[in-house]
Kinemage of the C-alpha trace (Angstrom):
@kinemage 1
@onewidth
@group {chain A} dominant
@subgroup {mainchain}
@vectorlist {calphas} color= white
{ca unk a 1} P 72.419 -22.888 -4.729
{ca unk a 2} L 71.476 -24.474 -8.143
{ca unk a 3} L 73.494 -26.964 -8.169
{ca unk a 4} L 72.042 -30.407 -10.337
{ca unk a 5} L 71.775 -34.134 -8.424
{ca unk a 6} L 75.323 -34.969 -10.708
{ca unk a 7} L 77.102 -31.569 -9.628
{ca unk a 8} L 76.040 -32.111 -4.946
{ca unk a 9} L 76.943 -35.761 -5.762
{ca unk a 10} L 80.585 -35.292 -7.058
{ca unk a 11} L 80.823 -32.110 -4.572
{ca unk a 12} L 79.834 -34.629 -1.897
{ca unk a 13} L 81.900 -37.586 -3.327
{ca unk a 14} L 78.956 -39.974 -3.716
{ca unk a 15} L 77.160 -41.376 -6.608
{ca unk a 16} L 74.056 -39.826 -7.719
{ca unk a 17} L 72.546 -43.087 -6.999
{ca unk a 18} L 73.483 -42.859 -3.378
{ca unk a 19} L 72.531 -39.082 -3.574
{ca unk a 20} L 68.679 -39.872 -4.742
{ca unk a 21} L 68.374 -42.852 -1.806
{ca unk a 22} L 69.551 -40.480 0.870
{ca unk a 23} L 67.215 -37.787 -0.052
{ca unk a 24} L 64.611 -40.105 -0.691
{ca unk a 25} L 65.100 -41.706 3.003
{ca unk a 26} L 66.327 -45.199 1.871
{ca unk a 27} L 69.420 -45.033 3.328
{ca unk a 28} L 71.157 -43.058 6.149
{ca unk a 29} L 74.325 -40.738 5.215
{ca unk a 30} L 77.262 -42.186 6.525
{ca unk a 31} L 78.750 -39.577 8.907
{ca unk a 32} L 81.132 -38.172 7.073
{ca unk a 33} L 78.556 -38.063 3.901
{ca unk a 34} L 76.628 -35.929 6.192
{ca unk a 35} L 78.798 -33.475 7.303
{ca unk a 36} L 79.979 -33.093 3.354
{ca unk a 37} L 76.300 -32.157 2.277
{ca unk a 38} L 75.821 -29.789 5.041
{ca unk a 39} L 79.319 -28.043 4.485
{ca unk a 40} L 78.201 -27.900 0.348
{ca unk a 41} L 74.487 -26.633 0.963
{ca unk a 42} L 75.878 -23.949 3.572
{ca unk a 43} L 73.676 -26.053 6.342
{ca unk a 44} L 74.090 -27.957 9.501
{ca unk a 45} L 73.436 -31.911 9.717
{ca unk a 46} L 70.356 -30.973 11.920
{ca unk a 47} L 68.803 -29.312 9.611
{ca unk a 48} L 69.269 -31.472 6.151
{ca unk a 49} L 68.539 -34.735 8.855
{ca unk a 50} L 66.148 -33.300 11.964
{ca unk a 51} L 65.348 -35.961 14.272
């Protein structure tokens, strides 16, 4: 996709900072933060956040 951390994050409507703790597994994605990253990256919540 080739998008950068700056360009998902606005796409997403987080902050990068919130971007970089979700993928890092600090915090959970709210819900709807979720559903936004898996509807940008053309990918389901199950597979971006497998249980």
């Amino acid at each position: 996709m080739g998008l950068t951390q700056d360009q998902l994050a606005k796409k997403v409507g987080v902050t990068r900072a919130r971007l970089e703790q979700i993928e890092n597994s600090k915090r959970e994605p709210r819900l709807g933060e979720a559903k936004r990253l898996a509807e940008v990256l053309d990918s389901s919540i199950e597979e971006l956040f497998p249980s």
